[in-house]
C-alpha positions as CSV (number, residue, x, y, z in Angstrom):
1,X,0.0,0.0,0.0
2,X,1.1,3.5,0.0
3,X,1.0,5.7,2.8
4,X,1.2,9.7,3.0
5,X,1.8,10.8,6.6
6,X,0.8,14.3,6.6
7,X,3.3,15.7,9.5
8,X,6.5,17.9,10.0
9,X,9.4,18.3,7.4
10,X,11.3,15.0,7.3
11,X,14.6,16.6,7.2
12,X,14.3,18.8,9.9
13,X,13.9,15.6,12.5
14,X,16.4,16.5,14.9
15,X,16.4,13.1,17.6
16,X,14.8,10.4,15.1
17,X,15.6,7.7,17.4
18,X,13.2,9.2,19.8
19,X,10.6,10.1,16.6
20,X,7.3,8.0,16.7
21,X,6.6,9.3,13.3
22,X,10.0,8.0,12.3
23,X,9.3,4.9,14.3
24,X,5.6,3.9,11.9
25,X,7.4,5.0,8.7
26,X,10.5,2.4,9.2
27,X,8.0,-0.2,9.8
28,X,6.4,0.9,6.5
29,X,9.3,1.1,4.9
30,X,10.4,-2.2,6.2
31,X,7.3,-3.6,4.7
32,X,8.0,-2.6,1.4
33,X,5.1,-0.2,1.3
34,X,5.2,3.2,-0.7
35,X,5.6,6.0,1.9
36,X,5.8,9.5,1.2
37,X,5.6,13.0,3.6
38,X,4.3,16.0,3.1
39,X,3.3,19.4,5.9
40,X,0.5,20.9,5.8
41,X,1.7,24.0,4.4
42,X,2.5,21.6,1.1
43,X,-1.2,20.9,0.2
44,X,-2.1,22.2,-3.4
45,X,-5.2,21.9,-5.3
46,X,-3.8,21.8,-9.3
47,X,-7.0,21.6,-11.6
48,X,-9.8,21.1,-9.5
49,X,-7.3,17.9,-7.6
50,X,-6.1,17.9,-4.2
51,X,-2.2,17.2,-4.1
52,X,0.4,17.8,-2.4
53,X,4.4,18.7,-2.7
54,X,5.7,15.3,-1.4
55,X,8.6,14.1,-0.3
56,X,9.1,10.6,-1.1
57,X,11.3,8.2,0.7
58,X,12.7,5.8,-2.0
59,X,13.0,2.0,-1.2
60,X,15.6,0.3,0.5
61,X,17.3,-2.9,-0.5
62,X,18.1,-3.1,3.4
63,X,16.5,-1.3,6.1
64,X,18.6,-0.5,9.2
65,X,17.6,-1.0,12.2
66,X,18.0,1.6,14.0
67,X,15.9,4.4,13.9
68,X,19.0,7.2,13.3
69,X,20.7,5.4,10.8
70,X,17.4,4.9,9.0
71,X,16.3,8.1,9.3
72,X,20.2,9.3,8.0
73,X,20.6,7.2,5.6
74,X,16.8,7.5,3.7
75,X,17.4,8.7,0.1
76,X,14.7,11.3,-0.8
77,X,13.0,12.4,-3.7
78,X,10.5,15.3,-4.3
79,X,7.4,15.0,-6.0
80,X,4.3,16.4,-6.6
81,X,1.4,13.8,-6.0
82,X,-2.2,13.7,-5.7
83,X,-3.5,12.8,-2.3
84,X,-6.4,10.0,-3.5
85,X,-3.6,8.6,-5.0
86,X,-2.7,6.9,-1.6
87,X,-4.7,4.1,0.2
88,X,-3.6,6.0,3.4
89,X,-3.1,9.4,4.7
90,X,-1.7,9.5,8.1
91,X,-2.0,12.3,10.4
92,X,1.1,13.3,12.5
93,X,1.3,17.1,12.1
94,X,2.1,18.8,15.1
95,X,-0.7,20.8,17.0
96,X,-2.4,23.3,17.0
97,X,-4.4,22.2,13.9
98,X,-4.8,24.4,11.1
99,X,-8.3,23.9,10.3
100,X,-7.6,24.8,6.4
101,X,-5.8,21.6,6.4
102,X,-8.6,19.6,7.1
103,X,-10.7,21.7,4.3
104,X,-8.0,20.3,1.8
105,X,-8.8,16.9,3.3
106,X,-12.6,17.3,2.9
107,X,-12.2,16.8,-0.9
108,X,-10.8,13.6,-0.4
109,X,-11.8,11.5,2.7
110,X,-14.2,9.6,0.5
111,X,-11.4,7.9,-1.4
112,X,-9.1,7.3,1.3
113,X,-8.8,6.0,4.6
114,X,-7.3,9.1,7.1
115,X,-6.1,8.5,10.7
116,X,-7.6,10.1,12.2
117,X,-10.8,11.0,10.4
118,X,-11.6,14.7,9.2
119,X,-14.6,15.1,11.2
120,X,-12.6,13.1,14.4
121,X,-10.3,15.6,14.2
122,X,-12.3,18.7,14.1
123,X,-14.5,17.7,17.4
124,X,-11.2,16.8,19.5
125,X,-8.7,18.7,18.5
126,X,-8.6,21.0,22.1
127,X,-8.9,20.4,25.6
128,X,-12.8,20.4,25.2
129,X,-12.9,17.0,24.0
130,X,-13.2,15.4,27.3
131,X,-16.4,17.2,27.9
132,X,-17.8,14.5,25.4
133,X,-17.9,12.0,27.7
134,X,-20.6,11.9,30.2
135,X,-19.0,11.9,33.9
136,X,-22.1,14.0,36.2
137,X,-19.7,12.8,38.9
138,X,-16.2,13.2,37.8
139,X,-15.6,9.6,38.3
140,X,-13.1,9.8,35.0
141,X,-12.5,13.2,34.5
142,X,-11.3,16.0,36.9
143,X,-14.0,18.9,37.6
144,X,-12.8,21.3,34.7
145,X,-14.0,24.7,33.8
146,X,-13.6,26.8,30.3
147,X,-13.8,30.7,30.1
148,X,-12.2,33.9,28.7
149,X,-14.2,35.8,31.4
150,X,-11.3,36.8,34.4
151,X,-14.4,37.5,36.7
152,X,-15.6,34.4,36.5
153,X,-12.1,32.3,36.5
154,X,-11.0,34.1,39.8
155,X,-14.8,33.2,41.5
156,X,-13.9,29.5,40.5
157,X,-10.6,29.9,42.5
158,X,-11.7,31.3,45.5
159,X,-14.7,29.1,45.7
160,X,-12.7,25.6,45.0
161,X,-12.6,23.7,48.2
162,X,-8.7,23.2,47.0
163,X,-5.9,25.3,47.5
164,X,-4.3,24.2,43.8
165,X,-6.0,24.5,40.7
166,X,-4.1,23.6,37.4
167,X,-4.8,26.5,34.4
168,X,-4.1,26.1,30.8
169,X,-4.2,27.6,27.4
170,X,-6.9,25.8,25.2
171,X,-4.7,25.4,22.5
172,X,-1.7,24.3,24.4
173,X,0.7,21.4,23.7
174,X,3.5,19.5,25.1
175,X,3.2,20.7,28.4
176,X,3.2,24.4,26.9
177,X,1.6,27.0,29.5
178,X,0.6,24.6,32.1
179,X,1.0,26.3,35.4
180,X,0.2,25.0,38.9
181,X,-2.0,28.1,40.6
182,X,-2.4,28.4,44.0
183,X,-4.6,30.6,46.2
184,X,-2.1,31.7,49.1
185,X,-0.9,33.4,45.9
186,X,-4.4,35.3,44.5
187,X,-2.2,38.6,44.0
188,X,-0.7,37.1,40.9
189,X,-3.3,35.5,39.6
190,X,-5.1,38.3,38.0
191,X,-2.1,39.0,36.3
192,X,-1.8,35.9,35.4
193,X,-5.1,35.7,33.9
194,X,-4.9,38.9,32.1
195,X,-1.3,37.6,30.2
196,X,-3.5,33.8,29.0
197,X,-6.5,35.4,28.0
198,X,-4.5,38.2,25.9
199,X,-2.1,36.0,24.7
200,X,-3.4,32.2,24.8
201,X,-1.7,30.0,22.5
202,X,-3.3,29.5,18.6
203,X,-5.4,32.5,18.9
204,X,-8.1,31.7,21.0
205,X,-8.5,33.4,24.6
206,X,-10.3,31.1,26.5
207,X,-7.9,29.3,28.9
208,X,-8.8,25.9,30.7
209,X,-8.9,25.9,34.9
210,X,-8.9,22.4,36.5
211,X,-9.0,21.3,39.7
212,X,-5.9,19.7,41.0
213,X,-5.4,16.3,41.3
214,X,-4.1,14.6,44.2
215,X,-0.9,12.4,43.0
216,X,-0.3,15.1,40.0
217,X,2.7,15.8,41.5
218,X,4.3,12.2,41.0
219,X,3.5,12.6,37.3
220,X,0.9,11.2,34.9
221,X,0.1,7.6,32.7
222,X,0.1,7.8,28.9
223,X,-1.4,5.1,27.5
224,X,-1.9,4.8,23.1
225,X,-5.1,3.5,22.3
226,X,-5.5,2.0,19.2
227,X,-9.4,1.2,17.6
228,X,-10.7,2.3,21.1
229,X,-8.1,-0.4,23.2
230,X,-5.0,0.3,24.7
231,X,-2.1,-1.0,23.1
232,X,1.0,0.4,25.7
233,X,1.3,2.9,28.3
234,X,4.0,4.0,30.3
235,X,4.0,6.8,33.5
236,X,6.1,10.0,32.9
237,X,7.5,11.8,35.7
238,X,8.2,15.4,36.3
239,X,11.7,16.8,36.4
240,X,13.0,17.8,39.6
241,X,12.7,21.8,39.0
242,X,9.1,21.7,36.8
243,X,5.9,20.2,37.8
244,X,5.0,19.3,34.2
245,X,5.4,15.6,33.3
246,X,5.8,15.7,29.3
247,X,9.2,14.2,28.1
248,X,9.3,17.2,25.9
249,X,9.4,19.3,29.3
250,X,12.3,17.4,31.2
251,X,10.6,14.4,32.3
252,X,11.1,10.9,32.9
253,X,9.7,7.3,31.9
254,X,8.8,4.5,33.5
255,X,7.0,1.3,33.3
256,X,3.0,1.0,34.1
257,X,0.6,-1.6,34.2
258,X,-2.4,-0.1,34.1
259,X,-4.9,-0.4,36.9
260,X,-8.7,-1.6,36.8
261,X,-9.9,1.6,37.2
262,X,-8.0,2.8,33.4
263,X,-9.0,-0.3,32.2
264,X,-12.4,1.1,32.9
265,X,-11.9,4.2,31.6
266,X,-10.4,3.3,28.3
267,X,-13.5,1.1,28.1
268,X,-16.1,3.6,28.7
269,X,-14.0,6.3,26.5
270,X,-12.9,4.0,23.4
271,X,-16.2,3.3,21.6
272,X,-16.9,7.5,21.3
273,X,-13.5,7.8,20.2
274,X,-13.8,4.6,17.5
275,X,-17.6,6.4,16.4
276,X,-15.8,10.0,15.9
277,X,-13.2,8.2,13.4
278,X,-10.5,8.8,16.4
279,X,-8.5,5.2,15.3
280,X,-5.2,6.5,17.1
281,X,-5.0,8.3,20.2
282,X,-2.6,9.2,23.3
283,X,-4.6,9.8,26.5
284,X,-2.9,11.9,29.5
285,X,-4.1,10.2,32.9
286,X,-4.0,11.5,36.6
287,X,-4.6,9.1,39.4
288,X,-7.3,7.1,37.1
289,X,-8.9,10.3,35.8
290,X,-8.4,11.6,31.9
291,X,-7.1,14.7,31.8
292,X,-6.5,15.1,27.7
293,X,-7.1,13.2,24.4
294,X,-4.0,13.4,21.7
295,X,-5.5,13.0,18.3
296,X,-2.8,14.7,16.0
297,X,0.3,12.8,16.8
298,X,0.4,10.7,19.5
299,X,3.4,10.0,20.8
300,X,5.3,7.2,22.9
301,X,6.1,4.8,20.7
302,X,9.7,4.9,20.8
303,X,9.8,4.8,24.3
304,X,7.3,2.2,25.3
305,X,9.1,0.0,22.8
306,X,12.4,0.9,25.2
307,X,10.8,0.0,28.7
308,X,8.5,-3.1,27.3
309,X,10.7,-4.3,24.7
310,X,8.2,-4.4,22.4
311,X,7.1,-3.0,18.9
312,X,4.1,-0.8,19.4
313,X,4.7,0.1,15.1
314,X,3.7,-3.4,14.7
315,X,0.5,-3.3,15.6
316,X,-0.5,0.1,14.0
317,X,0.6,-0.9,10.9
318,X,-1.0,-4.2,10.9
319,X,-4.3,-2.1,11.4
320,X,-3.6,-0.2,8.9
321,X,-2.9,-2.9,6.5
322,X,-6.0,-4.5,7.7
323,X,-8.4,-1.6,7.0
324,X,-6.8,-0.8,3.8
325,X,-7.6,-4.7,2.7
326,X,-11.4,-4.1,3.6
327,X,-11.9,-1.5,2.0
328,X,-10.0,-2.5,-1.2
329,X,-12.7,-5.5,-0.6
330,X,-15.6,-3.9,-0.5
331,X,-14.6,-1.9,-3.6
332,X,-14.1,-4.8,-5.6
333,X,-17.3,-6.0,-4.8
334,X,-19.3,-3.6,-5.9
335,X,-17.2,-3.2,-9.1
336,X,-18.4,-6.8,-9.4
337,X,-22.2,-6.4,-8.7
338,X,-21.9,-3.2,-10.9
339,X,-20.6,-5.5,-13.7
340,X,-23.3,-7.7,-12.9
341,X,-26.1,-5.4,-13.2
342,X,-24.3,-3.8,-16.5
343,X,-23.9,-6.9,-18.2
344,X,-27.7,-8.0,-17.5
């Protein structure tokens, strides 16, 4: 088959053995399937078609192992191609989404099978996702609030039975403007407020206030879900001088088994994400409750495959392969019946 993973520039990868993008695309490669790359910012409609400036990653007699010699030693060719063209188009571009991207998408999703879906992408994109899921008592998810009004942010505070409260930029990533608020500290918080609802990340002013949950400190559990069931997980825990648990912030990894309680909760949360086209998601858990959904480029991979000794890209890819055939199936069979009815 022949896969476009819609993501960052190729060549600008800086730690590929650390890459879960890189990671899928060797297995692809490995495979002997067709893989090409291309940003966002390289989609192109040429006569009424949907393309994109590609940058194809030619076939190797042997793939390396390792994921830095691969990614080094990948001979590259560029290419304008048209996105139908490929059974596959695989989302890994970094957030925040560019929602013209998906409009380029939109022309298309009927011939080709997207992870995630269009319409997926465009319901869970931001923070608000977990509001999907119904919780009346916060049994999964962590009382959360979503404003741009200051008034009624700083009421929140002073009426939470807590002394913490977590606030964040809707549009954040990687850790990105997560701060730890606290209210034996109230004199900075207005200024606080005032500099997120100005200047939130991607544009938008409202900012996300959470209440703080008890073990936060000690880091959280990502686990990868994969057609609604986990497939890995591993905990991450905060660096000594930042509260923050994300690798990308400082932080560390460990092993994780997850509990019965996360069982739960990826049960009760992985037939929405499966309806909403969602095939390929990182979750963010705190002591058993789901703080945020990753739909755009879930990461891990590598390092779950370090800890477990294992080969998360395995399984993807297998799905992959697997919808692709059904698909191609149900094609042919209507061509068939079509035939049929033509030839009667």
């Amino acid at each position: 088959m022949n896969i476009c993973f819609l993501m960052y520039p190729w060549h600008t990868i800086k730690a590929p053995e650390n890459d879960s993008s890189v990671c899928l695309i060797h297995e692809c490669v490995k495979r002997g399937h067709g893989v090409a790359v291309c940003t966002p910012a390289n989609l192109t409609i040429r006569n009424s078609i949907t393309s994109a400036y590609c940058t194809i990653i030619n076939k190797m007699e042997k793939v390396p192992n390792s994921l830095k010699t691969f990614h080094k030693n990948a001979k590259t060719r560029e290419e304008m191609l048209p996105l139908a063209g490929f059974d596959v188009i695989f989302m890994r571009a970094e957030p925040p989404l560019d929602p013209l991207m998906l409009n380029f998408l939109d022309s298309v999703k009927g011939d080709v099978f997207i992870m995630n879906s269009v319409n997926g992408m465009r319901v869970a994109n931001n923070k608000l996702y977990t509001a999907v899921f119904d919780d009346p008592k916060n049994e999964i998810i962590p009382v959360t609030h979503v404003s741009k009004s200051k008034d009624y942010l700083i009421k929140t505070i002073e009426e939470s039975k807590s002394d913490k409260m977590i606030l964040k930029p809707l549009n954040g990533f990687g850790g990105s403007g997560v701060i730890l608020i606290e209210k034996s500290a109230m004199g900075n918080i207005n200024s606080l407020l005032d500099f997120y609802l100005q200047n939130a990340i991607g544009g938008s002013d409202y900012v996300i206030l959470q209440e703080y949950i008890e073990g936060a400190e000690k880091g959280d559990v990502r686990v990868l879900l994969l057609n609604g069931k986990p497939i890995g997980a591993m905990r991450r825990i905060p660096g000594e001088k930042d509260h923050r648990s994300n690798v990308s912030a400082g932080g560390s990894i460990a092993k994780h088994v997850l509990t019965p309680k996360e069982k739960k909760l990826c049960e009760k949360i992985g037939p929405k994400l499966v309806a909403d086209g969602l095939n390929f998601v990182g979750i963010d858990v705190i002591s058993e409750k789901l703080v945020e959904v990753n739909v755009m480029s879930p990461g891990g991979i590598t390092y779950m495959n370090k800890v477990y000794r294992t080969r998360l890209q395995e399984k993807v890819i297998d799905y992959l392969e697997h919808k692709v055939e059904e698909l191609n199936a149900g094609f042919n069979r209507r061509a068939r019946l079509r035939k049929t009815v033509d030839d009667a």
